[in-house]
VEXLUMLUM-206171 format. One record per residue: residue number from 1; chain; residue in one letter; x negated, y, z of N, C-alpha, C, O in turn. Coordinates in nm, 2 decimals. Layout:
BEGIN
(vexro NUM 'A' 'A' (X Y Z) (X Y Z) (X Y Z) (X Y Z))
...
This chain:
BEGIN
(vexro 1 'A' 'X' (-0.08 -0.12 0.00) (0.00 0.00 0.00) (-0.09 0.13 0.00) (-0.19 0.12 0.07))
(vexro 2 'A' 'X' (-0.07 0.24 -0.07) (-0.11 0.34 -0.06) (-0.11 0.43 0.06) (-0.01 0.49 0.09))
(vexro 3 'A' 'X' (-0.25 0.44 0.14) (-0.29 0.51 0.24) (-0.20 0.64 0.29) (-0.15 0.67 0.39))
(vexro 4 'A' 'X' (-0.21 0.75 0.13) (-0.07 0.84 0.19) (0.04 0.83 0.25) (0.08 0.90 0.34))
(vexro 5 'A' 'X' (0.11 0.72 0.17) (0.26 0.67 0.19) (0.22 0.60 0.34) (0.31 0.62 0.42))
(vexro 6 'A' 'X' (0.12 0.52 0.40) (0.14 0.45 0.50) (0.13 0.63 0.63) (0.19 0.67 0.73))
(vexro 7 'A' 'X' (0.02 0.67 0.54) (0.02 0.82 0.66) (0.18 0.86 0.71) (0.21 0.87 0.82))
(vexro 8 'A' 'X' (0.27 0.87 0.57) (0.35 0.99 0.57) (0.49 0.92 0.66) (0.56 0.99 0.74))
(vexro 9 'A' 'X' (0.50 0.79 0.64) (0.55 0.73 0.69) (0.54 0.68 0.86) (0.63 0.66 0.94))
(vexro 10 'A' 'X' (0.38 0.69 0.89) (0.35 0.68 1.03) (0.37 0.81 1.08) (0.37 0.79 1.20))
(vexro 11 'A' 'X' (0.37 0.94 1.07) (0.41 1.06 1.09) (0.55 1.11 1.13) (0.61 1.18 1.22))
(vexro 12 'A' 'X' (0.59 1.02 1.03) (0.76 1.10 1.03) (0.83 1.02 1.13) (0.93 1.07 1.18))
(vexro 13 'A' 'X' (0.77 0.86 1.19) (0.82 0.77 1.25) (0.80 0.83 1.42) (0.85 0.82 1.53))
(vexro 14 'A' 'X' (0.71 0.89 1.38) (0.63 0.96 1.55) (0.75 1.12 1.51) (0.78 1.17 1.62))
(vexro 15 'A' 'X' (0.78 1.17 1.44) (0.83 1.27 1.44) (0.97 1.22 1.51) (1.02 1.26 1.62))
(vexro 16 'A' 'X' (1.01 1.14 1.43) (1.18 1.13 1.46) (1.22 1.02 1.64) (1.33 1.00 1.69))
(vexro 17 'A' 'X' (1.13 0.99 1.66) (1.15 0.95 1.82) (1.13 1.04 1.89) (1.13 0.99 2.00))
(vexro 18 'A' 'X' (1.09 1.17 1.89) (1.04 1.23 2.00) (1.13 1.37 1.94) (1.15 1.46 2.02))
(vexro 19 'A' 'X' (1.18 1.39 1.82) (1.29 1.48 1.83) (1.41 1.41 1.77) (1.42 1.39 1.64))
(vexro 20 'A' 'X' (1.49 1.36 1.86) (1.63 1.36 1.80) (1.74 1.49 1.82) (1.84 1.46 1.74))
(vexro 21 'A' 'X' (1.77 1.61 1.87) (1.82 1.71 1.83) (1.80 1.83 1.77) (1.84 1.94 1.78))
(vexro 22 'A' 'X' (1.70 1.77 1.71) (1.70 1.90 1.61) (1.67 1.85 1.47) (1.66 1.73 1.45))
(vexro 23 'A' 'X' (1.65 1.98 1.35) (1.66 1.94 1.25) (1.51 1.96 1.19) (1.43 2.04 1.23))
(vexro 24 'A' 'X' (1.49 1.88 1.10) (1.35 1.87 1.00) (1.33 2.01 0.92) (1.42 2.07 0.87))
(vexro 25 'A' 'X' (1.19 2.05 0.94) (1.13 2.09 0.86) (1.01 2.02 0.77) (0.90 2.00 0.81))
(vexro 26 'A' 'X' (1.05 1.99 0.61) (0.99 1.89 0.53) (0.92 1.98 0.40) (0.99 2.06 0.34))
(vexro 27 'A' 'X' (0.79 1.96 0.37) (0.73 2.05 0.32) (0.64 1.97 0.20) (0.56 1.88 0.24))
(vexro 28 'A' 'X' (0.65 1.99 0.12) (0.61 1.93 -0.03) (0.52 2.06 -0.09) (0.55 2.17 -0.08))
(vexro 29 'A' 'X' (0.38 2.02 -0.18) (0.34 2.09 -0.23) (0.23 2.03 -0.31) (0.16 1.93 -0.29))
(vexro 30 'A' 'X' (0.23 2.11 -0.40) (0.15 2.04 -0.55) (0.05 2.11 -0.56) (0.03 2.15 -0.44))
(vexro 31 'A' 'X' (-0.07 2.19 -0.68) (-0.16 2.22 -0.72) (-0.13 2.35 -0.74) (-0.23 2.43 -0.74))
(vexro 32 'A' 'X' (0.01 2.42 -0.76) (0.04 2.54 -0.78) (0.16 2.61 -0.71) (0.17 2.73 -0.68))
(vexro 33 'A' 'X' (0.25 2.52 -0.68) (0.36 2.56 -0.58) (0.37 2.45 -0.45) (0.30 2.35 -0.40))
(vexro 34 'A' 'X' (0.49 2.53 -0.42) (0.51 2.45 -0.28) (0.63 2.49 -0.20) (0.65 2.61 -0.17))
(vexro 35 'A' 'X' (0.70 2.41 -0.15) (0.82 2.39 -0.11) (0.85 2.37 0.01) (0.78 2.31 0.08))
(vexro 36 'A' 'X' (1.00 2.42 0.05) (0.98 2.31 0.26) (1.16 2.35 0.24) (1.23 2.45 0.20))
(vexro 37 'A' 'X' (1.18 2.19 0.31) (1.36 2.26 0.30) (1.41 2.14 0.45) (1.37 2.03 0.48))
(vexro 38 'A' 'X' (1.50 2.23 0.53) (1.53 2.18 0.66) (1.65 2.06 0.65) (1.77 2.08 0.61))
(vexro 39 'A' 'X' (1.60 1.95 0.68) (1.70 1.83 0.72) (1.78 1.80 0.83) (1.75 1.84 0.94))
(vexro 40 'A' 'X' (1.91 1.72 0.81) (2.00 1.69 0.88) (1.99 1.54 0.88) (2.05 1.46 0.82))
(vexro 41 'A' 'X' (1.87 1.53 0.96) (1.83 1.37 0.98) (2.00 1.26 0.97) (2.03 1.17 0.89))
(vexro 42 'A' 'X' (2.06 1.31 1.08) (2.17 1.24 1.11) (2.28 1.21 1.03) (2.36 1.12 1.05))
(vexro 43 'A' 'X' (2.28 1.34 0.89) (2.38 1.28 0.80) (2.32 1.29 0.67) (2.39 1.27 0.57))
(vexro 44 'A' 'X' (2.16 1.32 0.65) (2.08 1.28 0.53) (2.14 1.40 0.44) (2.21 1.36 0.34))
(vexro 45 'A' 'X' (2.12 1.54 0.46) (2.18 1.65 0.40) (2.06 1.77 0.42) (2.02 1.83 0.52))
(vexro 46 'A' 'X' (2.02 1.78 0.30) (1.91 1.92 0.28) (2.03 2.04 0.34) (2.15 2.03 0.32))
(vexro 47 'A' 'X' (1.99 2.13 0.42) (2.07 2.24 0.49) (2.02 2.38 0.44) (2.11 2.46 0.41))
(vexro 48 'A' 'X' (1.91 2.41 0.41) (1.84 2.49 0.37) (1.70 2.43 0.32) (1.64 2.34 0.37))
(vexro 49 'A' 'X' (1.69 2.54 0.18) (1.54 2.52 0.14) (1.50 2.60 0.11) (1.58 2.70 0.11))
(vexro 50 'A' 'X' (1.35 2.64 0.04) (1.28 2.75 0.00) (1.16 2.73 -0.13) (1.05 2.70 -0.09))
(vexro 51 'A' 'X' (1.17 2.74 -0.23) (1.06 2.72 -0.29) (0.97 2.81 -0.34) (1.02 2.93 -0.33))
(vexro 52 'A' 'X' (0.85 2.81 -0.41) (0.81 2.88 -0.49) (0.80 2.90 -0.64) (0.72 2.96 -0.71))
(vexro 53 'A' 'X' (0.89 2.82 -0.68) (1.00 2.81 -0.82) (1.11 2.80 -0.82) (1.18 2.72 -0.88))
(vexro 54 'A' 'X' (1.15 2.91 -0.76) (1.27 3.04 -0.78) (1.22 3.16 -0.81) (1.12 3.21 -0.77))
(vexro 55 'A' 'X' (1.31 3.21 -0.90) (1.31 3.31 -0.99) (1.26 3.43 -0.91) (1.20 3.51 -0.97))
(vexro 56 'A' 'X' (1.28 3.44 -0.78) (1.26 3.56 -0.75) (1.12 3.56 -0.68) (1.06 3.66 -0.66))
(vexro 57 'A' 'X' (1.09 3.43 -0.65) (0.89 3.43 -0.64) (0.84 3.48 -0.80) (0.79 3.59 -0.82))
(vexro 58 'A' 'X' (0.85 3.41 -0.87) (0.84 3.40 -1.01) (0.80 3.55 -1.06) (0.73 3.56 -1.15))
(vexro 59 'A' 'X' (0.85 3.66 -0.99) (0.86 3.79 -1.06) (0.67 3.84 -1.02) (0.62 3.93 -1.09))
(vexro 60 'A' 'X' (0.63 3.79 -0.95) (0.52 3.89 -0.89) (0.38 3.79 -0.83) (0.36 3.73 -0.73))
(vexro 61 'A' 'X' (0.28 3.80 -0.96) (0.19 3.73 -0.93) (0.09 3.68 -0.72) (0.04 3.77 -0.65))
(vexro 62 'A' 'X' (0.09 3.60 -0.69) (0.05 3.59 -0.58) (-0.07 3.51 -0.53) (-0.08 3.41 -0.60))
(vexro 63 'A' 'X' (-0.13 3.52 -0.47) (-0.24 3.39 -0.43) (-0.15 3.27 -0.38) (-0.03 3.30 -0.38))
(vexro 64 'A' 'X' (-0.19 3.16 -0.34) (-0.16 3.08 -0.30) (-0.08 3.05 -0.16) (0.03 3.02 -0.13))
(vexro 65 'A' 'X' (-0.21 3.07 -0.09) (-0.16 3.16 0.07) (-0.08 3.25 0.05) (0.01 3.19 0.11))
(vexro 66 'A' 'X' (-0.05 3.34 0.03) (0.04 3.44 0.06) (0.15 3.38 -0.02) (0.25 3.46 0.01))
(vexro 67 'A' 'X' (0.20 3.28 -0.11) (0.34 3.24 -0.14) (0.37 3.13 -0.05) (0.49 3.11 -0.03))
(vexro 68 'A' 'X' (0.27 3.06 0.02) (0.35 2.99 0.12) (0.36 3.09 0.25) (0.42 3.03 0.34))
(vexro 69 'A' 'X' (0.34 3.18 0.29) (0.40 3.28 0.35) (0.52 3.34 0.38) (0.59 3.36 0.47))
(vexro 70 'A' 'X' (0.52 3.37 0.19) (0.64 3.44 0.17) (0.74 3.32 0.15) (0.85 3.37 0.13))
(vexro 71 'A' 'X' (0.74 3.16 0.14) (0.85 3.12 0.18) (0.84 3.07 0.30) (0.93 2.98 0.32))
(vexro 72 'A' 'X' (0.79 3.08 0.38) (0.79 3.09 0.52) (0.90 3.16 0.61) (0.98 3.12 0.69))
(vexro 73 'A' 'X' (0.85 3.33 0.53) (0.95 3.38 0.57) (1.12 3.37 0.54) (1.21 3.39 0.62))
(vexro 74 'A' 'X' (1.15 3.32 0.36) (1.24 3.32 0.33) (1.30 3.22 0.39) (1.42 3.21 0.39))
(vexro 75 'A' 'X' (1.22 3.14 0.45) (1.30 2.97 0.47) (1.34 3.03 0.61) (1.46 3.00 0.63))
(vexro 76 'A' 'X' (1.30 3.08 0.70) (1.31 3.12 0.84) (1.46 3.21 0.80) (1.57 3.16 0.82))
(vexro 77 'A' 'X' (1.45 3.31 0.74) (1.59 3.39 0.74) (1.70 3.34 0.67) (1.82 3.38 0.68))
(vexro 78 'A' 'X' (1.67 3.24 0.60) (1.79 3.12 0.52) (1.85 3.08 0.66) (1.96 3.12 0.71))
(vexro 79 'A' 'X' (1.75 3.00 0.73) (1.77 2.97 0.85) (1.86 3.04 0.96) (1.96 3.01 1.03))
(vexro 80 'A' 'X' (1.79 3.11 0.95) (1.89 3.25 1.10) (2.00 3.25 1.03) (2.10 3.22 1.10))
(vexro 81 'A' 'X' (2.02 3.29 0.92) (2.15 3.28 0.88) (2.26 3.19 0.89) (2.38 3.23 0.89))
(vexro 82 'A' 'X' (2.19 3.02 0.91) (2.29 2.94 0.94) (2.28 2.92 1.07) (2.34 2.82 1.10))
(vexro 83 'A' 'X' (2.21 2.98 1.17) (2.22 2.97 1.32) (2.11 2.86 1.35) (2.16 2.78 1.43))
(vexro 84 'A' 'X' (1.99 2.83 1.31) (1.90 2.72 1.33) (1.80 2.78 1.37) (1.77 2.88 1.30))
(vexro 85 'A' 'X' (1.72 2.75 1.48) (1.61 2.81 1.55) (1.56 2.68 1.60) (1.47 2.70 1.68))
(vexro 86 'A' 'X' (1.58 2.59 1.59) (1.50 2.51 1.69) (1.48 2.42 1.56) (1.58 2.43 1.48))
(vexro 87 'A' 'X' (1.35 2.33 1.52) (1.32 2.26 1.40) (1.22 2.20 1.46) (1.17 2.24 1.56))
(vexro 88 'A' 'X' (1.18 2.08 1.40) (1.05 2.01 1.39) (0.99 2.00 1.24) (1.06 1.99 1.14))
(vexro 89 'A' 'X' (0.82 1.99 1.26) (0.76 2.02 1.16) (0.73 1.91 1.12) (0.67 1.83 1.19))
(vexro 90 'A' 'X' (0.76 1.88 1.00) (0.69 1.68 0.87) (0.61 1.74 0.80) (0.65 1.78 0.69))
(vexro 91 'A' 'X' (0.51 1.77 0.83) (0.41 1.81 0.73) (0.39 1.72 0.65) (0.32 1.75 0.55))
(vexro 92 'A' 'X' (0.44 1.59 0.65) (0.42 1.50 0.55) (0.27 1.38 0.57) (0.23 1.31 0.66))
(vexro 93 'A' 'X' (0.22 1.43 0.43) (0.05 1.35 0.47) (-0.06 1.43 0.47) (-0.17 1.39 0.48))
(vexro 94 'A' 'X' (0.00 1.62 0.45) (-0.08 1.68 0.42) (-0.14 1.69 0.55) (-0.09 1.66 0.65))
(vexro 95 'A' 'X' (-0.27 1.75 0.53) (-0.32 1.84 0.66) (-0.29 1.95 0.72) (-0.23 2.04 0.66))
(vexro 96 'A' 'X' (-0.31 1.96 0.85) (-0.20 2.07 0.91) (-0.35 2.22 0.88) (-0.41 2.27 0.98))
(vexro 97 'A' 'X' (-0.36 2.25 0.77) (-0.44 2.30 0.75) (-0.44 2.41 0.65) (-0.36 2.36 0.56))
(vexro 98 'A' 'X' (-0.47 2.52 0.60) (-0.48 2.59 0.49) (-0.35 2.65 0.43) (-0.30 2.75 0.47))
(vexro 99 'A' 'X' (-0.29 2.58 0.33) (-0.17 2.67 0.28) (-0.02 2.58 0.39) (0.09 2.64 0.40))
(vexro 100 'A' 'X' (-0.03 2.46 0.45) (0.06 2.41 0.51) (0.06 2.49 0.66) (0.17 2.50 0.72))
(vexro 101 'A' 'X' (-0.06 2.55 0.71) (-0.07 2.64 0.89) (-0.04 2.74 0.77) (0.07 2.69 0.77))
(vexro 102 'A' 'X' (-0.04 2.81 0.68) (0.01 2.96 0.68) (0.13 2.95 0.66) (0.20 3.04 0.71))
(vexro 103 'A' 'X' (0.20 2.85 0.60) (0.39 2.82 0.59) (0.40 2.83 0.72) (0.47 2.92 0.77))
(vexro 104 'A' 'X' (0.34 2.71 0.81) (0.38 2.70 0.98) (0.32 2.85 1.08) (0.34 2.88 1.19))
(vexro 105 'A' 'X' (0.29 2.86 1.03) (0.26 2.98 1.10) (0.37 3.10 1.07) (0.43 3.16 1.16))
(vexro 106 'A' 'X' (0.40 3.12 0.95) (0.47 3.24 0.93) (0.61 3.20 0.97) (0.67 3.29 1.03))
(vexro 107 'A' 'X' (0.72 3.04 0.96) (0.83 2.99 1.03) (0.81 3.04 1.16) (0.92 3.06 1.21))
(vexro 108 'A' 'X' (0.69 3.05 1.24) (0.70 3.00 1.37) (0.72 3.20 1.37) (0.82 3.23 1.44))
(vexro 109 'A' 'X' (0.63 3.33 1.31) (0.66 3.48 1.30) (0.76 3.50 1.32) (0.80 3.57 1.41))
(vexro 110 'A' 'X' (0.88 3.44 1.19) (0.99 3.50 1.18) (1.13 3.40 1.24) (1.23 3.36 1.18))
(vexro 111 'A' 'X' (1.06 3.38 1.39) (1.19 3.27 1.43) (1.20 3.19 1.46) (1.25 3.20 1.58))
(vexro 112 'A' 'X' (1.17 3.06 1.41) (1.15 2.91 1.42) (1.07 2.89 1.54) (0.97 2.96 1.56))
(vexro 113 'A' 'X' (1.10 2.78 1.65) (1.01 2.77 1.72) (1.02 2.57 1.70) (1.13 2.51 1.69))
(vexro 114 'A' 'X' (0.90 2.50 1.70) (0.86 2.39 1.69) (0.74 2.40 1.75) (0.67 2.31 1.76))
């Protein structure tokens, strides 16, 4: 089996026993974008997401870092909007490092506490 998949899978297993009331924060990212959208473990329903292929990132060239920022923030006020402040973080298999600590970092600025 593929070492990521055994990671991402041993992560989310330690995630989900140690938070059952609250909802996921799940964070996907490729070579040029990058995404994070909040789960409803309990009835398997994306609630909010945020990417950086929407039209309105799209308008204004950015570095790397600073677009997972700026959906950091957008994902956080998606958020407040539906009344969600408490989340846990699935970083997945990435490292909690580089452009994944500036998404988690900027959720945690505008709101989110995990």
């Amino acid at each position: 089996m593929n070492p990521y998949i055994k990671r991402v899978g041993r992560n989310r297993a330690k995630l989900k026993k140690v938070s059952l009331d609250r909802f996921r924060i799940t964070v996907f990212k490729s070579s040029r974008n990058i995404s994070a959208q909040i789960i409803d473990d309990k009835i398997n329903k994306t609630i909010v997401s945020a990417s950086s292929t929407e039209k309105d990132m799209k308008k204004d060239k950015k570095k790397k870092t600073e677009l997972s920022i700026a959906i950091g923030e957008i994902l956080a006020k998606r958020a407040a909007q539906k009344k969600i402040n408490k989340v846990y973080f699935d970083r997945g298999g990435y490292k909690y490092h580089g452009r994944i600590k500036a998404l988690a970092e900027s959720l945690r600025k505008n709101g989110l506490s995990f």
